[in-house]
Each structure stands twice: as structure tokens, then as C-alpha cells.
C-alpha positions as CSV (number, residue, x, y, z in Angstrom):
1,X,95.1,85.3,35.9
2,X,93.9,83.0,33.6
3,X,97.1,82.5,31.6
4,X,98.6,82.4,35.1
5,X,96.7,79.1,36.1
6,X,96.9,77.5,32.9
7,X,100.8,77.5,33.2
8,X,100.8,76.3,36.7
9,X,98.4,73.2,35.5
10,X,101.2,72.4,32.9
11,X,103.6,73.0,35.0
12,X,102.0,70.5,37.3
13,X,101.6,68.1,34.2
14,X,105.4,68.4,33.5
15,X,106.4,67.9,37.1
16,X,104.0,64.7,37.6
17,X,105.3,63.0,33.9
18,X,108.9,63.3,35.1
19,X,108.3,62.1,38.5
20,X,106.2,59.3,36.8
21,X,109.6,58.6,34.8
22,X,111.7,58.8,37.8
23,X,109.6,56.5,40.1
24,X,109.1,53.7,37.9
25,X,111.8,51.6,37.6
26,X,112.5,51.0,33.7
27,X,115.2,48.2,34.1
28,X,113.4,44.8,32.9
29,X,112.8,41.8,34.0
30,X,115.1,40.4,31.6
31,X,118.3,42.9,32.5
32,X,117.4,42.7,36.2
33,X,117.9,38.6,36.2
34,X,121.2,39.2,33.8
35,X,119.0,37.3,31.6
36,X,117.9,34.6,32.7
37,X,114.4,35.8,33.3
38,X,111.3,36.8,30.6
39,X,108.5,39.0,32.2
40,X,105.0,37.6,32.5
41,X,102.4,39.0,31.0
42,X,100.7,41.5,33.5
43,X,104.3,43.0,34.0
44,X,104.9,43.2,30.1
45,X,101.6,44.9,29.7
46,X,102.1,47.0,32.9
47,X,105.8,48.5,31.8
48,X,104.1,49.9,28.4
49,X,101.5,51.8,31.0
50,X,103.8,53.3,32.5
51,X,106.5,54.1,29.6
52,X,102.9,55.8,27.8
53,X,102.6,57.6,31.3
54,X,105.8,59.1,31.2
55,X,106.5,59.9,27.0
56,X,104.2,61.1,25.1
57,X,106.0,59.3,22.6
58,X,104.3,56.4,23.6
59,X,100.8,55.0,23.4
60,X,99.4,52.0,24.6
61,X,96.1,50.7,24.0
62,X,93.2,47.8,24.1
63,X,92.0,46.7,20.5
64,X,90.0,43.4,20.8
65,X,89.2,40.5,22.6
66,X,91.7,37.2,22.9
67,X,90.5,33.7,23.8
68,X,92.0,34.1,27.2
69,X,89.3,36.6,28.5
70,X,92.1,39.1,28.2
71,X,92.7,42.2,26.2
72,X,94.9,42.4,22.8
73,X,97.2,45.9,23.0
74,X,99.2,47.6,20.7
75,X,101.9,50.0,21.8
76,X,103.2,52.7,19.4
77,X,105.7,54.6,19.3
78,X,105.9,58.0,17.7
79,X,108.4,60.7,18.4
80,X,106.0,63.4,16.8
81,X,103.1,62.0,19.3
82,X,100.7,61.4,16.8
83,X,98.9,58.1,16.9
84,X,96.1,58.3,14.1
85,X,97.4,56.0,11.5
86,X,95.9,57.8,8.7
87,X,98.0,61.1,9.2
88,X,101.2,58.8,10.0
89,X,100.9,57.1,7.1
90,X,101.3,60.3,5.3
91,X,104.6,60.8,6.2
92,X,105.7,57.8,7.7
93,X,106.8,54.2,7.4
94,X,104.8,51.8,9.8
95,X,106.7,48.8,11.7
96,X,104.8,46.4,12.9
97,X,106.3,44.0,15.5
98,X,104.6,40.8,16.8
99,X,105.8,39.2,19.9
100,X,104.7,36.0,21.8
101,X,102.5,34.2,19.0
102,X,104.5,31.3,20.9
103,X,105.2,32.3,24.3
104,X,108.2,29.7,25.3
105,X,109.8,32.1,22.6
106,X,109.6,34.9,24.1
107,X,112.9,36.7,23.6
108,X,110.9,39.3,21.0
109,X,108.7,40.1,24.0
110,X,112.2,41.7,26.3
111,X,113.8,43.1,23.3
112,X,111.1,45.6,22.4
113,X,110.5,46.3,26.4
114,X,113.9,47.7,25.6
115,X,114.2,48.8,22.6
116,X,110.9,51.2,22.6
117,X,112.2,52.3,26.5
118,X,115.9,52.5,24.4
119,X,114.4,55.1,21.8
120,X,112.2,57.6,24.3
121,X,114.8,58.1,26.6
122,X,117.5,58.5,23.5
123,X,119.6,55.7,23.9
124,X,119.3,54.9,20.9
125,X,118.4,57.3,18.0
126,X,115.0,58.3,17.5
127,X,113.5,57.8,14.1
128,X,112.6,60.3,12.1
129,X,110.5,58.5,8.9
130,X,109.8,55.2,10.9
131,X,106.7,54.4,13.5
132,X,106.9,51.7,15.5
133,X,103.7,49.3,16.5
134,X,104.2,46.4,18.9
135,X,101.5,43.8,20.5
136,X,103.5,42.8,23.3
137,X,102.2,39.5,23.5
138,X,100.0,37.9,21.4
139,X,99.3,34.8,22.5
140,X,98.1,36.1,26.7
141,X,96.2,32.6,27.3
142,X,99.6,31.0,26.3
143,X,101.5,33.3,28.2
144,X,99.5,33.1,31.3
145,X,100.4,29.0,30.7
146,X,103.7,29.5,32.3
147,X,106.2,26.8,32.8
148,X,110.0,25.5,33.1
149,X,109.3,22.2,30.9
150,X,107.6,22.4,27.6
151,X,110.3,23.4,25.4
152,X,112.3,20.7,25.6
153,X,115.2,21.4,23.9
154,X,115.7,25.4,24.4
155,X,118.8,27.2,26.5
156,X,116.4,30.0,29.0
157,X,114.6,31.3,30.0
158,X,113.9,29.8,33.6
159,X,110.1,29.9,32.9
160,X,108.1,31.1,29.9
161,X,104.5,30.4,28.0
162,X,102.9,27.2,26.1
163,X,103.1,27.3,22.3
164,X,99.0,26.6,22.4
165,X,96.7,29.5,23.3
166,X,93.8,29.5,25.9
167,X,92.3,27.1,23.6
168,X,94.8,25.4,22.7
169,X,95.4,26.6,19.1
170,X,98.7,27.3,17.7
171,X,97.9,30.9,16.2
172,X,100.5,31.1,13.8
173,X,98.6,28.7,12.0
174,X,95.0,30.3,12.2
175,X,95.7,33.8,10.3
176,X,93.3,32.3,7.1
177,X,91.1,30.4,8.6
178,X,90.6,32.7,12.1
179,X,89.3,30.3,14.6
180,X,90.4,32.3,17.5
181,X,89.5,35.9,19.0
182,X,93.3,36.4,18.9
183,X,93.5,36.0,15.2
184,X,90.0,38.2,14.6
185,X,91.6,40.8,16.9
186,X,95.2,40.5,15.0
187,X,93.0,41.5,11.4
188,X,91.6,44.6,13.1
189,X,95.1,45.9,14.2
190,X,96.7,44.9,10.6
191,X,93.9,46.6,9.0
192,X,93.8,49.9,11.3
193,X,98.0,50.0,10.8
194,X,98.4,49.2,7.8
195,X,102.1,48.1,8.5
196,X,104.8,49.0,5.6
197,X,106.9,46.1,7.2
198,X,106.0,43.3,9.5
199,X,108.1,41.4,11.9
200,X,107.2,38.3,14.0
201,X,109.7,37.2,16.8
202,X,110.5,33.5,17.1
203,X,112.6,30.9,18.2
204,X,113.4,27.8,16.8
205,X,115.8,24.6,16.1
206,X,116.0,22.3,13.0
207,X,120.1,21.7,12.9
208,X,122.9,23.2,15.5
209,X,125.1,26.0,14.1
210,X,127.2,28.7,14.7
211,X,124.2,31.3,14.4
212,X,122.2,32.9,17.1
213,X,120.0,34.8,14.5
214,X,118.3,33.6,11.1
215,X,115.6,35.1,9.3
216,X,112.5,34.1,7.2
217,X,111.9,36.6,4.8
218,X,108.6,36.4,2.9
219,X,109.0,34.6,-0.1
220,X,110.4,36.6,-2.8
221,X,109.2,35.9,-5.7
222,X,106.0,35.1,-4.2
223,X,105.3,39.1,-3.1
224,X,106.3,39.9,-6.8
225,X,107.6,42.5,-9.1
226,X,109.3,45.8,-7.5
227,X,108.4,44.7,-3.8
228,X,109.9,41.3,-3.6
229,X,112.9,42.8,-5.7
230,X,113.4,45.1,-2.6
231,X,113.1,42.7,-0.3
232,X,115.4,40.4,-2.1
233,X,118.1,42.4,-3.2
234,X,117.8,45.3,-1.1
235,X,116.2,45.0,2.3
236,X,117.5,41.5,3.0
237,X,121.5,42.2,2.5
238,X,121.1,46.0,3.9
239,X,119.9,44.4,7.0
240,X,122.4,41.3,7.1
241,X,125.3,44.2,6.2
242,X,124.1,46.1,9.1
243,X,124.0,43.3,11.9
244,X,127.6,41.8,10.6
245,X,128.8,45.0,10.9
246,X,127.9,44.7,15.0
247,X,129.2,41.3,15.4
248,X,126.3,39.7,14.7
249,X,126.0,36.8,12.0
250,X,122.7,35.8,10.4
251,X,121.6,33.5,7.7
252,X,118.7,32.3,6.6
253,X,116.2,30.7,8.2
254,X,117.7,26.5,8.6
255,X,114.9,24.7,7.2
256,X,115.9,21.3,7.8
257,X,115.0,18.5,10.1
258,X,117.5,15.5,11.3
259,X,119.7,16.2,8.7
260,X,122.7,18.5,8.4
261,X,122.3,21.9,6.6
262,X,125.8,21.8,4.7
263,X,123.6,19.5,2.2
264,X,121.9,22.1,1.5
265,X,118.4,23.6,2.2
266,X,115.5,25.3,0.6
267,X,113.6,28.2,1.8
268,X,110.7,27.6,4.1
269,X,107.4,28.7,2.4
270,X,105.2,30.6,4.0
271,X,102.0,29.9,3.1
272,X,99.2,32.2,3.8
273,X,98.2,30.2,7.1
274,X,101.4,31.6,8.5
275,X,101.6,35.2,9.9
276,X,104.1,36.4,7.1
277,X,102.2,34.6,4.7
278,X,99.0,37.0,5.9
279,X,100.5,40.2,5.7
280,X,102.3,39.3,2.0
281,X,98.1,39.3,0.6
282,X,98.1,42.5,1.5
283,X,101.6,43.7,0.1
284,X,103.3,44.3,3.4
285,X,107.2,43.8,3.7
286,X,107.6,40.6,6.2
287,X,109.8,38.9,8.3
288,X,110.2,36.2,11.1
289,X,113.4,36.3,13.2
290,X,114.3,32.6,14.4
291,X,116.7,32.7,16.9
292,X,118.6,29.4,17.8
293,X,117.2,28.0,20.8
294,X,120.3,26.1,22.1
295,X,122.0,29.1,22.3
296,X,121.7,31.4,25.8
297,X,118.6,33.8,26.7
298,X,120.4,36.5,26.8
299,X,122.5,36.1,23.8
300,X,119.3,35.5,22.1
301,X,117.4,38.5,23.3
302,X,120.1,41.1,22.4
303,X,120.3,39.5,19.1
304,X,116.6,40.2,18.4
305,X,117.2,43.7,19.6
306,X,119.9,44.1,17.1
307,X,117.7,42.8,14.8
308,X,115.0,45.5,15.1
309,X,117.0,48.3,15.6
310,X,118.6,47.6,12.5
311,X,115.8,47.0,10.1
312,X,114.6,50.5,11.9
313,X,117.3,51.9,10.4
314,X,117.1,49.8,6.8
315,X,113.8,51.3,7.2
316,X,114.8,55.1,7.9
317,X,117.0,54.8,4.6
318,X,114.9,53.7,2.2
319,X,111.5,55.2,3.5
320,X,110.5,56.7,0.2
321,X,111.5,53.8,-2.2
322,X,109.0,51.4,0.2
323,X,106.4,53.9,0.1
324,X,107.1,54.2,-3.9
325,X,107.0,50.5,-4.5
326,X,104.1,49.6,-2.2
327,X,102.0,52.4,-4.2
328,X,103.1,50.8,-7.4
329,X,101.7,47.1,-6.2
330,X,98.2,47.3,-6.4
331,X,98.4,49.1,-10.1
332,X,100.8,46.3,-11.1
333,X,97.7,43.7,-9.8
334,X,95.4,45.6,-11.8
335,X,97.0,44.6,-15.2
336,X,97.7,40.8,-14.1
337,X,95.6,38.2,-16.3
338,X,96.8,35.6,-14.1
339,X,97.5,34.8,-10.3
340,X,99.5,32.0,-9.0
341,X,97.8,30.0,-6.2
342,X,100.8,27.4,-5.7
343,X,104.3,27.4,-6.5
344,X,107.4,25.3,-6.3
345,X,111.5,25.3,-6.0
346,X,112.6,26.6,-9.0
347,X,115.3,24.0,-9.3
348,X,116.9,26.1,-12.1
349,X,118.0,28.6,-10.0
350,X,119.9,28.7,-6.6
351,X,122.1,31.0,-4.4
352,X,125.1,30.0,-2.4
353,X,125.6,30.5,2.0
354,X,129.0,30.8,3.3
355,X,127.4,28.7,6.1
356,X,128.8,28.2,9.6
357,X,128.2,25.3,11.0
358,X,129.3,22.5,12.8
359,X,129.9,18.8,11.7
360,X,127.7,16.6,12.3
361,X,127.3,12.6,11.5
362,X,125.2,9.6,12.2
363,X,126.4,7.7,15.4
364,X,124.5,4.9,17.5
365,X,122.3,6.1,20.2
366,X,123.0,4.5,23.3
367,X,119.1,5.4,24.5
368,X,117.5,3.5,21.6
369,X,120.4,1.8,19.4
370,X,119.5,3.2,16.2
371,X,121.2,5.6,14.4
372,X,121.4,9.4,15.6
373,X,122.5,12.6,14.7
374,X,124.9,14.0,16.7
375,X,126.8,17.6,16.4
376,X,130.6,18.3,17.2
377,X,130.7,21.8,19.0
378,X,134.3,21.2,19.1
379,X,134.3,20.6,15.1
380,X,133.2,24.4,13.5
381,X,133.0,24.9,10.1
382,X,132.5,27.4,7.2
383,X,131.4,25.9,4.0
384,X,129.4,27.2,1.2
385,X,126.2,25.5,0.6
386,X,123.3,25.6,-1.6
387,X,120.4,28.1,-0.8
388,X,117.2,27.4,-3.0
389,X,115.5,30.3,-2.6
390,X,113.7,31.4,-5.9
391,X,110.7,29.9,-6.2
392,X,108.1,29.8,-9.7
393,X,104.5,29.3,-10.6
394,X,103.2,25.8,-10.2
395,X,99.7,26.6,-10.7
396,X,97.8,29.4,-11.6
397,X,94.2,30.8,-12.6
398,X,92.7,33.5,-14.9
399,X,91.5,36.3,-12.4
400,X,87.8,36.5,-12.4
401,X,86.1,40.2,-12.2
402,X,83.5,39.3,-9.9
403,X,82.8,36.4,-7.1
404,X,79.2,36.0,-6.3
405,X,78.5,34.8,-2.5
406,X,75.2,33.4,-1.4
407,X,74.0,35.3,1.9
408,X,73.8,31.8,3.4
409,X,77.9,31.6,3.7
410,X,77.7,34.0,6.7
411,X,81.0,32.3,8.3
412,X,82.6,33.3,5.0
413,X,81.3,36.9,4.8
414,X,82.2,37.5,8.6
415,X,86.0,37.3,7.8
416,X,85.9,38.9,4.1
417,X,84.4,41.8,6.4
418,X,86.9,41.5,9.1
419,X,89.5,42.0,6.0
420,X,88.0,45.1,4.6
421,X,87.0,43.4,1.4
422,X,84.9,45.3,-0.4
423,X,81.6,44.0,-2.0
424,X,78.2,45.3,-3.4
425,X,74.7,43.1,-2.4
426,X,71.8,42.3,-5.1
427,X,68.9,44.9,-4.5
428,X,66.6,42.2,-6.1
429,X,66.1,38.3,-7.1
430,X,68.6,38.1,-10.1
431,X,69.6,35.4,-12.7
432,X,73.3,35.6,-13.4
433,X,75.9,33.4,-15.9
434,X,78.0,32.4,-14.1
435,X,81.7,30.1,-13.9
436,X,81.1,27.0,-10.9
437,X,82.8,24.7,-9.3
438,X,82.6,21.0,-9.0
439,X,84.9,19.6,-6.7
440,X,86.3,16.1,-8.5
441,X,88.5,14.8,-6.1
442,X,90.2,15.9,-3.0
443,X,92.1,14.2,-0.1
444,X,91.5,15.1,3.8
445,X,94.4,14.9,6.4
446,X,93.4,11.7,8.9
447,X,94.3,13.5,11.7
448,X,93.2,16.9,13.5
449,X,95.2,19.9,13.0
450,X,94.3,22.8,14.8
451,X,91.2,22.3,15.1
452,X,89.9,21.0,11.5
453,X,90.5,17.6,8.9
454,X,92.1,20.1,6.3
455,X,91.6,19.0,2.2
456,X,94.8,19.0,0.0
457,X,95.4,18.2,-3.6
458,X,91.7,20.0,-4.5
459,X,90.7,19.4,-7.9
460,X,87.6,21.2,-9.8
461,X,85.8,20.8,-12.7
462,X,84.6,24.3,-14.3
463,X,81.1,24.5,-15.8
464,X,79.0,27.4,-16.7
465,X,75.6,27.8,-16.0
466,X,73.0,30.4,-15.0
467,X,72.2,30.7,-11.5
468,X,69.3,32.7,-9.3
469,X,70.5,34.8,-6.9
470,X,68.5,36.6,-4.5
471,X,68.3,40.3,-2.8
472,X,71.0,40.2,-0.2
473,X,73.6,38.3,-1.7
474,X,77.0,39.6,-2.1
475,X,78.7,40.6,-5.6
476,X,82.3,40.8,-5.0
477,X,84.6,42.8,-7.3
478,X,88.2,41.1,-7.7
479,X,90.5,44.0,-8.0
480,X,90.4,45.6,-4.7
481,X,92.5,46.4,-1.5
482,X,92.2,42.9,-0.3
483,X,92.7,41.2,-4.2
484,X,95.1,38.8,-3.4
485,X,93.4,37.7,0.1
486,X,90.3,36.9,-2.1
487,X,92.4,34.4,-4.7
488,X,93.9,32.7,-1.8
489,X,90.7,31.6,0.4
490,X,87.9,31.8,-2.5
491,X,90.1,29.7,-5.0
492,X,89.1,26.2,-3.5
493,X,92.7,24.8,-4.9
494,X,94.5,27.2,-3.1
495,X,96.5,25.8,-0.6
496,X,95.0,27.6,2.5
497,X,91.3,28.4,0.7
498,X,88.6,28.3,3.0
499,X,87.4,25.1,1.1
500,X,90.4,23.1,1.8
501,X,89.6,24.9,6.0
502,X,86.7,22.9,6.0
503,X,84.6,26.1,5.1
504,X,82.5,24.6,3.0
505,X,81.7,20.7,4.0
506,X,78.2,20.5,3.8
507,X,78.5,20.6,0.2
508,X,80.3,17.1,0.5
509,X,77.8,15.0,1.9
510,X,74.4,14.2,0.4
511,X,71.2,15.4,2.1
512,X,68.6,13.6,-0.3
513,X,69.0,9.6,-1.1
514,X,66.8,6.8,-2.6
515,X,65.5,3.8,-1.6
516,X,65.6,0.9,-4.0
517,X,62.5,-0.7,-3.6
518,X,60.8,2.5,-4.8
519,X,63.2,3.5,-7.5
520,X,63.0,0.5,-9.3
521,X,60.2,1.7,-10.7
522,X,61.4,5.2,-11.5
523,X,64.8,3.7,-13.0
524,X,62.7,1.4,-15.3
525,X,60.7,4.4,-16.7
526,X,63.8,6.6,-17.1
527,X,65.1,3.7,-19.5
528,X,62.1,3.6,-21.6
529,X,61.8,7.2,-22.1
530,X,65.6,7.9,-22.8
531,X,66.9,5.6,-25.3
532,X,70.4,7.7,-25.5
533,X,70.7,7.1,-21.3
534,X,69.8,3.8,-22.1
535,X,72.6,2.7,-24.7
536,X,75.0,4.3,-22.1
537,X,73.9,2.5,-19.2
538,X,74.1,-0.8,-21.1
539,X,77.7,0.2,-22.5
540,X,78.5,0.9,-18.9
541,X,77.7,-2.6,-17.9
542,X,79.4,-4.4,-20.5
543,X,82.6,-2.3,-20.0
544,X,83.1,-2.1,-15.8
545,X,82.1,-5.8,-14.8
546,X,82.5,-4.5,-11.5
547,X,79.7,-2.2,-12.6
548,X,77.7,-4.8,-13.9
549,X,78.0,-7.3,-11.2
550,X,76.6,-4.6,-8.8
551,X,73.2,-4.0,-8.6
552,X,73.1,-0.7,-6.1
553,X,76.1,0.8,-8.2
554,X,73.9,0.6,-11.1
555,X,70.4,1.9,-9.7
556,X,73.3,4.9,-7.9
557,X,74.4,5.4,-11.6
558,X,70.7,5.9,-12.7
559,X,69.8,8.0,-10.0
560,X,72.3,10.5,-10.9
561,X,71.4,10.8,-14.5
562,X,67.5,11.2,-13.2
563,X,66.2,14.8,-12.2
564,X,65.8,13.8,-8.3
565,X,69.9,13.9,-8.0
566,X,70.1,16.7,-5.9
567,X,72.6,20.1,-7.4
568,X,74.5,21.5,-4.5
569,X,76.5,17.7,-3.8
570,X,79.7,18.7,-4.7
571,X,79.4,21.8,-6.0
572,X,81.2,24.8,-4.9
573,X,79.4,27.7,-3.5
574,X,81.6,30.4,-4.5
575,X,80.5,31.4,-8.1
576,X,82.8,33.5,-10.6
577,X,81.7,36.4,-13.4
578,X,84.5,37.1,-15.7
């Protein structure tokens, strides 16, 4: 009797998942409007319900909190139904896929709709190595921002998102510095998938060409040794091979702006500020697709499905060699002696596009008079052109064994926690030798961008000194899981360090001053006791008449020769044990 009923209750099960299937109607938005149309958010989020209702393939759930008030999801998609990432990750290759960081681009957001409803029903063929994770839309407050005007220059859809979030940030510019509950949220799902390969769906225009698709793979050189090999001479071309062979041309990524690409072009960098700039510290395989805005919706959104499906199937092929090479990174980082915190165009070294493009010259505007650039549709072209897309060292550090953080830096130790850095803390008061920091010279942008006055062009003088820490603080060693996220925002020259985020300001302005009247006095005293700070001070004076013609310059000079001059001004926070 008992085996009896539990059959009928699956039975019932099996009958309510296919009516589920069969009620719901699984044609999109997108194919519904012939494309035309992008679906809003609350639809995008309610179609992965009910594709997780009716395969158990699929499984969607909340993971954090977004600036919008709304809920971040991740859908995955798993023909063997397992959804703990550690046991996939046993077995299988993890692709992560971003969609709506900018929501006026929102042709990633359709695509996957039907590409993951594609897969479960066996439309198209269901991997066997590969796992596929999607946030449907990561930007919600942008999303919910819907409107027909705000990108000016892009072909469809009839309505879509604003680029800026519920707070207006632009949060492919906030992975580093994580000013948004979108962006803390987005560091919980990276770190609980663990992605083998990242992509980010985008759109964008610098130049008019033939293209509907262009990519922007992670820097190669920058992800390093055996994995930016792969990506470089494997995964790139396997993937362009395999989208040619469907009709669809792709190049790289047009970086240019009011200029024509047959010049040429360098690759766009992406720093670590950028999404694929994020995952690269952690030695994932990553990719933005750029799709060209003035071409049609629809032609855009089945180029981005292509896209995907393909690099599935890049994926599927090579599944052992990516889990091979990203086992081999972190013991490569082990043995480095040096990390590169900036690089450059390696001039030395270029490849060569059999571009497609259109002509395009200088004419006179007739809205402004001045001159204009102005394509010729009726003009196409294929011309080679130079690609510069190997990129070398322009500076670089010796990697430190330890960083020691004062409990004080709590922003800072919020987000090295948030990235599953590892760290110990002092079980008592401690004096330490330690490398510092004092920042020489810097330069702040004049204008607000996203949300901060970033520095640039940091530069630091290195002392070493002994310093007292105290119970609490946190001793973090280098060579970890999260190694190269460490270099990039403790290193205050790095380009997207957390000192050059505005991290660390305090240390720039002076909390303790003097007033003349009274250090007169003291300056006087400090002159007759110190005959050596004496010679220098009247060297000083004879040498800068500038100097000498001031009289507040020279008590300023005095006071920061005398004991009073307070230590942390200028002085980096962040201290190093090698």
C-alpha cells in the first residue's frame, strides 16, 4: 500500500511538471514582438520561475541584496540536476553569464531566456562537461529605469533600462572599489561559482562596420602563462572558427573613438575596475560580447545567442585542458618574485585584422560647421589593419609575504572578507619590522566619477621601520586564493588600488597644526640644540630664495624636522613583511 501511494504522489509530481511546461507559454518577449521588444524585469525574472518549475534542469534562486530594494538571482542550468557548486566543480566546467550590467543593452538578457529554455527542451544539445550560471539582470534599479530615449544612437529595442543603477552608479565600474549592494552581491555569487569562464553581455559603438558581433577578451598577456596562452591561441580563434562557420563574423572589440578603425586600433584594457578585469584576479577565463548598436535588435540578439552557444561548445571540447591549466595558475604564482601592477602596448609586437569596414572621411557638418565624421554604408570594405594586442610589464613590485592591516581599516577588511581573502589576527600587542609607504606625490581627477575624486600617477617612497601593532589586527599572507586581488587594491600605485579609490584619504590631510606665535619659541630652541638642523636650515635659505623670502615656509620647514610633526600624514596604512 505504501509503495502504492508513493507512486501515485510521483505520478502526480510528473503530471503537474508537464502541465506546468505545457501551460506556460515559453515563447519570449523578444520572439513574440519579432524582435523588437526586450522583456522587463519582473517578466525576465518570472520566465526562469517557471522554466525551474518545469526542468529540473533548472534552478533559480535569490543571492543578495541590490541597491534597488530588489533581489540579485542566479539561474543554473545543470542537465544532471545538481546545483551544489562544490560537487559540479568536480566534474564540470562552470559558465558564468552576466546580463544587464547596462540595461539599454540588453540583448544578453533575451538570448539566454532562450538559450537556457533552447537547451532543457533539447533544441539545442545539452552539455555534458559544461554548467551554465546566469544573473538575468544585474543592474534591476537600472532595469526598472525603463525608457525609449537614453541611448541615443542604438537600432531597438522600443524600450529598455538606464546605464546607471538605482543610485545611479555605473556598476561595471564599481567591481574594486564596491560601492553598491549589486557589486557586494556580484562577489558572493563569483566566489560561491567559482566560474571557469565568465561572460558579460554588452553593446556598444566607437566606429560603424560591417560587424554585428566583437569581443573583448581579457587581456592576454595580462592573465599570464598557460591560461592567457589558451585564451589567446586557443579559445579566442576556436570560438571566432565556430561563429564564421554559422555566418557570423566577429572581430575584436573596435576601440576607437571619432576616428576610423582601418588606422588601426589597440586592445581595450581592462583594468580590474571592469567586470573582466575582476574575474582575471582570480584566474577565471573572461569575455565581454559588444555587439554593434546601429545594427537591428534582433540581429543583435541572435548574434549573442550564437555567441554563447558556441563558446558552450569551445567549452565542451576543451573541458579538461581549462581545468588542467586553471590548477596549474596558482602554483605558477607561487614561484613569481615579481607581479606587474601596470602595463603598456608592447609596440614591438602586433597582429593583423582582415577588417570589414566601411569608408569613412571628414566632411563639414551642416549642424555645427566643423568637421565630422561621416561613414559610407554604400562604400564596404575589407582591408587588413593593425591589431596591437600584446601588451608588457610597465611597472612591477617584489611580492611581499605578508600585509599587515590595522583593525581600524574596517572599510578595507569588509571587502578582503567579501573576497575570501584569507588572513590571521595578532593574539597580542606586537612590535613588527616592517616595509611602509609614504605617498610623494599623486594627482586627483577634478571631477566626480562614480561616486569618488580617484588618484592616478601614485608615487611612494619605501622606508622601513618598526611598528606596534595591537591584538586584533590582521596579518595577511600574500600567496593565497585571492593573491592577485591583494596586489591590485593593497599596492597603492596600482591603477584601481583602494588608495587611488579614495580608501585611504584621511591619511592626506593633517589633523595637528601650529601656530606661529607659539612656535617661535620652540623653532628657536630646536636651532640651538641641533647644530646639524641648523646648518641645513641656513643652506636651505641661501639656496631656495623663495624659501628664504617666506617666513611661514620656513617655521612649516622647522616644524617638520621637530618631534610635534605628526606620523600618519602621508603615510600609507597598509604595511608589508617580506
Amino acid at each position: 500500500m505504501k509503495k502504492l501511494l508513493f507512486f501515485l504522489v510521483l505520478l502526480s509530481i510528473s503530471c503537474e511538471n508537464a502541465n506546468n511546461a505545457s501551460k506556460f507559454d515559453f515563447e519570449t518577449i523578444f520572439e513574440k514582438s519579432e524582435g523588437k521588444e526586450t522583456a522587463t524585469y519582473k517578466k525576465t525574472i518570472n520566465y526562469f520561475l517557471e522554466l525551474a518549475k518545469s526542468y529540473s534542469e533548472i534552478s533559480i534562486q535569490e543571492i543578495g541584496e541590490t541597491d534597488s530594494g530588489n533581489p540579485l538571482h542566479i539561474v543554473t542550468l545543470n542537465p544532471d540536476a545538481e546545483f551544489n557548486f562544490d560537487e559540479i566543480r568536480i566534474q564540470k566546467r562552470i559558465i558564468l553569464i552576466n546580463n544587464g550590467i547596462h540595461p539599454g543593452e540588453s540583448d544578453g538578457i533575451d538570448a539566454t531566456m532562450m538559450l537556457f529554455r533552447d537547451i532543457v527542451q533539447e533544441k539545442v544539445k545539452l552539455p555534458k562537461k559544461t554548467v551554465l550560471v546566469t544573473i538575468p539582470i544585474y543592474n534591476v534599479g537600472g532595469s526598472l529605469n525603463r525608457n525609449s530615449g537614453t541611448r541615443a544612437n542604438q537600432n531597438g529595442p522600443e524600450e529598455y533600462g538606464f546605464r546607471g543603477n538605482a543610485r545611479n552608479y555605473d556598476l561595471n565600474r564599481d567591481f574594486i572599489k564596491s560601492d553598491t549592494k549589486n557589486a557586494k552581491t556580484f562577489a558572493k555569487i563569483f566566489h560561491l561559482v567559482k566560474p571557469d569562464v565568465f561572460i558579460d553581455n554588452h553593446v556598444s559603438n566607437g566606429a560603424d562596420y560591417q560587424y554585428t558581433l566583437t569581443h573583448l577578451f581579457t587581456q592576454h598577456n595580462k592573465l599570464g602563462d598557460k591560461l592567457g596562452d589558451f585564451l589567446h591561441t586557443k579559445m579566442q580563434p576556436e570560438l571566432e572558427q565556430k561563429l564564421l562557420n554559422q555566418n557570423w563574423d566577429i572581430t575584436p572589440y573596435v576601440n576607437v573613438w571619432n576616428s576610423t578603425p582601418e588606422k588601426g586600433f589597440s586592445q581595450f584594457f581592462d583594468n580590474s575596475r571592469f567586470s573582466t578585469g575582476y574575474t582575471t584576479l582570480f584566474n577565471c577565463l573572461g569575455m565581454m560580447v559588444e555587439t554593434h548598436m546601429l545594427k537591428p535588435y534582433k540581429q543583435r540578439v541572435e548574434g549573442t545567442y550564437a555567441f554563447m552557444n558556441s563558446m558552450i561548445e569551445v567549452v565542451e571540447e576543451n573541458a579538461d585542458t581549462i581545468k588542467t591549466i586553471r590548477d596549474e595558475k596558482p602554483l605558477l604564482m607561487q614561484k613569481q618574485k615579481n607581479y606587474v601592477l601596470e602595463w603598456e602596448v608592447d609596440t614591438t609586437k602586433t597582429s593583423s585584422l582582415n577588417f570589414k569596414g566601411y569608408e569613412g572621411k571628414m566632411v563639414a557638418s551642416e549642424v555645427t560647421g566643423a568637421s565630422r565624421l561621416k561613414y559610407d554604408r554604400t562604400k564596404p570594405f575589407t582591408k587588413e589593419v593593425i591589431y596591437q594586442n600584446y601588451f608588457k610589464p610597465k611597472t612591477e613590485i617584489e611580492i611581499p609575504s605578508f600585509y599587515i592591516i590595522p583593525q581600524g581599516w574596517h572599510n578595507v577588511i569588509e571587502l578582503l572578507k567579501l573576497n575570501q581573502v584569507e588572513f590571521n589576527r595578532l593574539e597580542k600587542d606586537s612590535t613588527i619590522t616592517v616595509e611602509s609607504y609614504r605617498i610623494s606625490d599623486y594627482k586627483t581627477r577634478t571631477n566626480a566619477y562614480e561616486g569618488h575624486y580617484p588618484h592616478y600617477n601614485t608615487k611612494v617612497e619605501t622606508l622601513t621601520k618598526d611598528i606596534t601593532f595591537y591584538k586584533g589586527d590582521y596579518i595577511i599572507p600574500v600567496r593565497q586564493y585571492a593573491f592577485r586581488y591583494l596586489m591590485e587594491t593593497l599596492e597603492p600605485t596600482a591603477p584601481d588600488s583602494f588608495f587611488n579609490w579614495n580608501f585611504f584619504d584621511t591619511v592626506l590631510q593633517k589633523k595637528e597644526h601650529f601656530s606661529p606665535y607659539v612656535f617661535e619659541d620652540t623653532a628657536k630652541q630646536m636651532l640651538n640644540e641641533n647644530p646639524e638642523l641648523k646648518a641645513n636650515f641656513i643652506t636651505k635659505k641661501v639656496k631656495d630664495e623663495k624659501f628664504a623670502a617666506n617666513w611661514y615656509e620656513q617655521l612649516n620647514w622647522l616644524y617638520k624636522h621637530s618631534v610635534h610633526y605628526e606620523k600618519t600624514f602621508l603615510h600609507y596604512p597598509v604595511y608589508k613583511v617580506n
